[in-house]
C-alpha beads as a LAMMPS data file, in Angstrom:
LAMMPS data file: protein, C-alpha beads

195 atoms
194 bonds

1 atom types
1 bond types

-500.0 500.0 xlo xhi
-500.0 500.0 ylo yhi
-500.0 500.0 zlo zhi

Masses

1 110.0

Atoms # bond

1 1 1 -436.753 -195.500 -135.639
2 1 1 -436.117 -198.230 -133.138
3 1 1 -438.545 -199.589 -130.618
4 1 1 -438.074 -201.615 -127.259
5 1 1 -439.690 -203.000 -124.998
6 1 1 -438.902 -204.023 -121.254
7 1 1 -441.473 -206.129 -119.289
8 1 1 -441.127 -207.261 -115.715
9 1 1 -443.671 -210.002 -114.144
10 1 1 -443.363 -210.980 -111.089
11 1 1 -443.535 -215.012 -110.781
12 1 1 -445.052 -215.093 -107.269
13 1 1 -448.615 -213.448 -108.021
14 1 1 -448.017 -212.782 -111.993
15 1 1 -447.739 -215.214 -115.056
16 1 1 -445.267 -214.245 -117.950
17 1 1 -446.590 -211.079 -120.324
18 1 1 -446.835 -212.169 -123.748
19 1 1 -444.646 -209.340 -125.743
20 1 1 -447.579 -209.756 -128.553
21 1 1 -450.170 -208.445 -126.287
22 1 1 -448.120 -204.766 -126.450
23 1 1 -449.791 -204.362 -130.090
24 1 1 -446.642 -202.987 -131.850
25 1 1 -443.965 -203.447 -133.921
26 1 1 -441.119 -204.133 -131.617
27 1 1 -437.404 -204.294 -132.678
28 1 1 -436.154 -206.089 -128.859
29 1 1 -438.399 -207.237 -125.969
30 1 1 -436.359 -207.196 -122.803
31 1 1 -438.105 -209.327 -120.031
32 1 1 -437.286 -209.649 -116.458
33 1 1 -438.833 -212.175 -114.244
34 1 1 -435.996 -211.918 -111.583
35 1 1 -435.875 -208.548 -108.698
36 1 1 -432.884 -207.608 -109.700
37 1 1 -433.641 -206.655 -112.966
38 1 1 -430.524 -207.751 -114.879
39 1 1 -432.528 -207.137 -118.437
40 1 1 -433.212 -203.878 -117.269
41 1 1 -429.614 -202.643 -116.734
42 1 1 -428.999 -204.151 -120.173
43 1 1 -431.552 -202.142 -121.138
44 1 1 -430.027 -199.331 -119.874
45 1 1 -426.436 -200.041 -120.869
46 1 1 -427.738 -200.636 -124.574
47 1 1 -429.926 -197.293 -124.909
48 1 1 -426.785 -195.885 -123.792
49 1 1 -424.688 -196.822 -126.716
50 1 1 -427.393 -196.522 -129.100
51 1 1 -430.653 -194.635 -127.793
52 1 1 -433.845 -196.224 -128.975
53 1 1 -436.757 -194.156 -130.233
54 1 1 -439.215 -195.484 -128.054
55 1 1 -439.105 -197.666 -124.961
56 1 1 -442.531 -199.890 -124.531
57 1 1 -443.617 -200.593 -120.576
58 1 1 -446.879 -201.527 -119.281
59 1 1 -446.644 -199.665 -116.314
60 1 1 -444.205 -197.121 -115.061
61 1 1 -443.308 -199.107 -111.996
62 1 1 -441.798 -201.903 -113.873
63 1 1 -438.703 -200.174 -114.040
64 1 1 -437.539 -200.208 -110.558
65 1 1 -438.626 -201.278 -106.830
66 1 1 -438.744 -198.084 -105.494
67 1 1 -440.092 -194.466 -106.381
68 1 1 -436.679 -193.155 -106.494
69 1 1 -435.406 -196.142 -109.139
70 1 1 -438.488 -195.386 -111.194
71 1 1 -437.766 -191.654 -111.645
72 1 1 -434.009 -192.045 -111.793
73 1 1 -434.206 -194.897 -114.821
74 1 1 -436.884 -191.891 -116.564
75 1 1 -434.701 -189.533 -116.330
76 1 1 -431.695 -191.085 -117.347
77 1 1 -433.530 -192.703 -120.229
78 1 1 -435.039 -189.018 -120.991
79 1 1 -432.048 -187.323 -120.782
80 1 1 -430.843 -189.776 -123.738
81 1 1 -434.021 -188.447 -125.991
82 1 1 -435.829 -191.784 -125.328
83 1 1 -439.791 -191.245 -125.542
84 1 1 -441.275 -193.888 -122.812
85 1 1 -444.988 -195.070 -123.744
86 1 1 -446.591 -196.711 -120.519
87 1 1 -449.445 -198.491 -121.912
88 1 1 -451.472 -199.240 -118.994
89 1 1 -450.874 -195.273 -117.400
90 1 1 -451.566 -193.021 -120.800
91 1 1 -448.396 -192.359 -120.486
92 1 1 -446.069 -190.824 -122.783
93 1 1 -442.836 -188.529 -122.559
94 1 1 -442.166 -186.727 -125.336
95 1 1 -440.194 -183.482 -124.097
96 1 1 -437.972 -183.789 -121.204
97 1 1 -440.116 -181.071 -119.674
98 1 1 -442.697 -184.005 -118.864
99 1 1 -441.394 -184.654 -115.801
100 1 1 -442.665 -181.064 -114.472
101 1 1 -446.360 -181.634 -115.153
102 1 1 -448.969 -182.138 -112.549
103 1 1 -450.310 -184.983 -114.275
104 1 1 -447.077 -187.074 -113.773
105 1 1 -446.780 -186.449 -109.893
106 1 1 -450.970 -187.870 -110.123
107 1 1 -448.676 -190.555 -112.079
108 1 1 -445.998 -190.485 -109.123
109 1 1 -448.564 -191.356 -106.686
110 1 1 -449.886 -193.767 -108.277
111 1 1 -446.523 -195.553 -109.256
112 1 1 -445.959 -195.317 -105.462
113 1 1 -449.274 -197.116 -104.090
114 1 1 -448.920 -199.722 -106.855
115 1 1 -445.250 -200.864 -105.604
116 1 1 -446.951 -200.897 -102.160
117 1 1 -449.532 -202.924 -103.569
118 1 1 -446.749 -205.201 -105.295
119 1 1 -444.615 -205.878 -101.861
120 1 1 -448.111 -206.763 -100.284
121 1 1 -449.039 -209.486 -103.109
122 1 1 -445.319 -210.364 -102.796
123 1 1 -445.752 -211.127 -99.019
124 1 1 -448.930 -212.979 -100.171
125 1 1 -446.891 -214.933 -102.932
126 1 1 -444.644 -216.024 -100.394
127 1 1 -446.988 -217.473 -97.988
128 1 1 -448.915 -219.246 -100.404
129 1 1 -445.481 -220.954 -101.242
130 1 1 -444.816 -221.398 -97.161
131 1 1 -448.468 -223.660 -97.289
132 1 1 -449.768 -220.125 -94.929
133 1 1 -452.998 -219.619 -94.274
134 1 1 -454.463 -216.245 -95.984
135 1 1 -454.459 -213.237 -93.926
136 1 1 -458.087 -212.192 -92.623
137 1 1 -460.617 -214.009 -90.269
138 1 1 -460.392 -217.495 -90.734
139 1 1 -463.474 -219.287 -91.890
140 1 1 -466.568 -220.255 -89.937
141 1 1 -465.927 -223.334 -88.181
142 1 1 -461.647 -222.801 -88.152
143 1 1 -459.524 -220.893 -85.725
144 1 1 -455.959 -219.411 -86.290
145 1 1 -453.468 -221.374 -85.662
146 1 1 -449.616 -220.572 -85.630
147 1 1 -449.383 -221.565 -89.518
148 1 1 -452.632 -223.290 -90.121
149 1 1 -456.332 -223.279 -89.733
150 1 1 -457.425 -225.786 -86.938
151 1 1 -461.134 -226.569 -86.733
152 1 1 -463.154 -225.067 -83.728
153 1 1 -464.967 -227.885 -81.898
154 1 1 -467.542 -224.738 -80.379
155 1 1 -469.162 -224.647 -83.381
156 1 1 -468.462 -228.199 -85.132
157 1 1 -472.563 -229.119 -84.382
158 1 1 -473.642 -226.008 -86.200
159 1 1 -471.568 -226.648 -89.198
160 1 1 -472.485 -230.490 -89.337
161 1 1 -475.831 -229.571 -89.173
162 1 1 -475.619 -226.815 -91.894
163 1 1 -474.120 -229.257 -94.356
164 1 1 -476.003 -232.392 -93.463
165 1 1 -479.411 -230.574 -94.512
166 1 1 -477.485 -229.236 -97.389
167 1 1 -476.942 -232.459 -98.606
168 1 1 -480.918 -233.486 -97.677
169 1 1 -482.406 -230.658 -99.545
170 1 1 -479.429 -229.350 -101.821
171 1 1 -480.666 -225.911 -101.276
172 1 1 -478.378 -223.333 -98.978
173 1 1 -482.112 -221.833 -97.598
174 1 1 -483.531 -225.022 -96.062
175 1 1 -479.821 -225.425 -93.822
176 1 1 -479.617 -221.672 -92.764
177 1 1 -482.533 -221.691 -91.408
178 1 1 -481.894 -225.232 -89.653
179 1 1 -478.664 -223.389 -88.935
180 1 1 -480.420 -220.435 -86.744
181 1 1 -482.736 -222.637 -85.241
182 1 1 -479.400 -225.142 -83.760
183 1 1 -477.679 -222.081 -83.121
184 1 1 -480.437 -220.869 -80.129
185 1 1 -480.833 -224.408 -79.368
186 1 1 -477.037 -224.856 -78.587
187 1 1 -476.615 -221.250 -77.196
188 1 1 -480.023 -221.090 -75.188
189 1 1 -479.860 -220.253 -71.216
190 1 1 -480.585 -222.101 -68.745
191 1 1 -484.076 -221.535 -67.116
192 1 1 -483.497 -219.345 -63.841
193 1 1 -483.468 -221.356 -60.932
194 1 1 -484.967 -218.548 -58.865
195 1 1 -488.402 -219.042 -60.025

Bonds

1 1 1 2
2 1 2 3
3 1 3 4
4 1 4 5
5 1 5 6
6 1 6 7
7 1 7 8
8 1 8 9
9 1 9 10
10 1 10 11
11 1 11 12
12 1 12 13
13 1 13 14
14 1 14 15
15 1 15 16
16 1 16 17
17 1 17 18
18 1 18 19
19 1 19 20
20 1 20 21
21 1 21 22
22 1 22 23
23 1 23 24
24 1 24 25
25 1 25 26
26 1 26 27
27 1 27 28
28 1 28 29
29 1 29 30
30 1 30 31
31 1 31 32
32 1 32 33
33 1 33 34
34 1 34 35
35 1 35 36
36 1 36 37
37 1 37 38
38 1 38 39
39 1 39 40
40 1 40 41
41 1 41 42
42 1 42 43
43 1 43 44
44 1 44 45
45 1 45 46
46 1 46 47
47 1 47 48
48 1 48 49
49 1 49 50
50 1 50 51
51 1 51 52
52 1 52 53
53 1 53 54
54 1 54 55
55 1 55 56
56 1 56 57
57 1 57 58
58 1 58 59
59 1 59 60
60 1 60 61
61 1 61 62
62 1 62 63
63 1 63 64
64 1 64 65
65 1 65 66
66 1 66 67
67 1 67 68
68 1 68 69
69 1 69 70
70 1 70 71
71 1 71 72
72 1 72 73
73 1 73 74
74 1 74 75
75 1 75 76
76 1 76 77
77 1 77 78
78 1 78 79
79 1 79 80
80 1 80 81
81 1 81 82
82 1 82 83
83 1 83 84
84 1 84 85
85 1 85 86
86 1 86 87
87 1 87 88
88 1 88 89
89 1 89 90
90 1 90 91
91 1 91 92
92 1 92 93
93 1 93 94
94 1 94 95
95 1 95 96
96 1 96 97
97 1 97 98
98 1 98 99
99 1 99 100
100 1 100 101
101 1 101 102
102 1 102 103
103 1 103 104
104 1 104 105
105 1 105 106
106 1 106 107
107 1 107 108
108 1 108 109
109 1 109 110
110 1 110 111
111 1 111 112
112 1 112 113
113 1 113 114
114 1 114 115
115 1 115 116
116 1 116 117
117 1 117 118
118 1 118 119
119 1 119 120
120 1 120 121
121 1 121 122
122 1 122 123
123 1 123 124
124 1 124 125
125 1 125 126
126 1 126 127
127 1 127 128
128 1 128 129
129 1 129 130
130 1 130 131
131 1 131 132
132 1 132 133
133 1 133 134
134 1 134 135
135 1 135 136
136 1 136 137
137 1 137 138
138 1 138 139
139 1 139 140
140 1 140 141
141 1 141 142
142 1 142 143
143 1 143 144
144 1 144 145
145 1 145 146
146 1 146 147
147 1 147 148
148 1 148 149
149 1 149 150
150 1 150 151
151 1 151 152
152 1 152 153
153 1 153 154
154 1 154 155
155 1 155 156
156 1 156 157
157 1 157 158
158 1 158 159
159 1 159 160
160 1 160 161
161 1 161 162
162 1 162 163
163 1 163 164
164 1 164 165
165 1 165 166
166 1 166 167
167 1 167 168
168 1 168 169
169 1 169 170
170 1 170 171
171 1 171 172
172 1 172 173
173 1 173 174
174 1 174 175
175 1 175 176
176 1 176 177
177 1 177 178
178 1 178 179
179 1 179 180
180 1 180 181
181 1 181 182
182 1 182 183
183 1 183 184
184 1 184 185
185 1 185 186
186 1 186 187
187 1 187 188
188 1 188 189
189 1 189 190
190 1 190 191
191 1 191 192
192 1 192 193
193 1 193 194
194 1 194 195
C-alpha cells in the first residue's frame, strides 16, 4: 500500500504547505510551487508505471488550472485504480463510479468558483508585486490615481483636524465628533443674499 501526496501553493497569495500538516504516513510528497505543474506530470507519469494506493491533495483544484484539467487528471488517475482523498473537500474516490454522483458535481462547482477565486488573488498577487494600489474605494482623504493613491486636498482640513484631536484626547469619539462639526463648518452655505 503506497501513499502520495501532491501539493500545489501558489507563491503570490500562499506560503509553502508543510507535507506534515496532511496527518499521514506518506511514502512521496510531490510539491509544485510553479503553474505549470512539472511535479504534477511526474506525478502522473510515475502512477502510471506503478499506481499508488492513495493520492493525498488538499483540495481538488490543485491538480490543474482549469475544470477540464481537474476532471481529466481524476479520471486518468481513477482509471489507474488510484483512490484520491481531498482533505479539505471530504473527498474520497473509491469506485470509479464516483464521478457520477451528485455530490461530486456540488464538488465540481465548487472546484470551479475556487479557481475563479485563485486567478482573482493571482491578479491581486501581482499588483501587490507592481507597488498597485488595492482594488476598491480608496481611503478617506486619497483619490485614485493611475497607479497610486494621491491625497485629496478637498478634504485635507477634515482629516488634519480628525487626527490632531486624536492625538489631544487619544480617544477616536472626541475627533469624530470635532470631525462632523468641521465638516458643516467647511461645507456650510452661504447666507442668501436675497434677504
Amino acid at each position: 500500500m503506497r501513499t502520495l501526496a501532491y501539493l500545489y501553493s501558489d507563491p503570490l497569495y500562499e506560503d509553502r504547505v508543510d507535507p506534515v500538516t496532511l496527518g499521514r504516513k506518506i511514502d512521496r510528497v510531490y510539491e509544485d510551487a510553479d503553474p505549470k505543474r512539472s511535479q504534477l506530470q511526474s506525478l502522473l507519469q510515475d502512477a502510471t508505471q506503478s499506481p499508488p494506493t492513495y493520492l493525498i491533495v488538499r483540495r481538488l483544484e490543485e491538480l490543474g488550472d482549469s475544470l477540464t484539467a481537474v476532471t481529466d487528471c481524476l479520471a486518468q488517475l481513477e482509471d489507474l485504480g488510484v483512490c484520491i482523498i481531498a482533505l479539505e473537500q471530504n473527498y474520497r474516490s473509491d469506485t470509479p463510479s464516483s464521478l457520477a454522483k451528485p455530490e461530486f458535481l456540488e464538488l465540481l462547482n465548487t472546484v470551479q468558483q475556487q479557481q475563479r477565486s485563485r486567478k482573482i488573488r493571482q491578479g491581486h498577487g501581482l499588483n501587490r508585486l507592481k507597488g498597485l494600489p488595492p482594488p476598491g474605494r480608496a481611503p478617506y482623504g486619497y483619490r485614485r490615481g493611475r497607479d497610486r493613491y494621491i491625497i485629496d486636498r478637498t478634504v485635507t482640513p477634515v482629516v488634519r483636524d480628525f487626527f490632531e484631536q486624536f492625538l489631544l484626547y487619544g480617544s477616536l469619539r472626541v475627533p469624530s465628533a470635532t470631525s462632523k462639526k468641521t465638516r458643516q463648518e467647511n461645507f456650510r452655505r452661504p447666507p442668501d443674499s436675497d434677504g
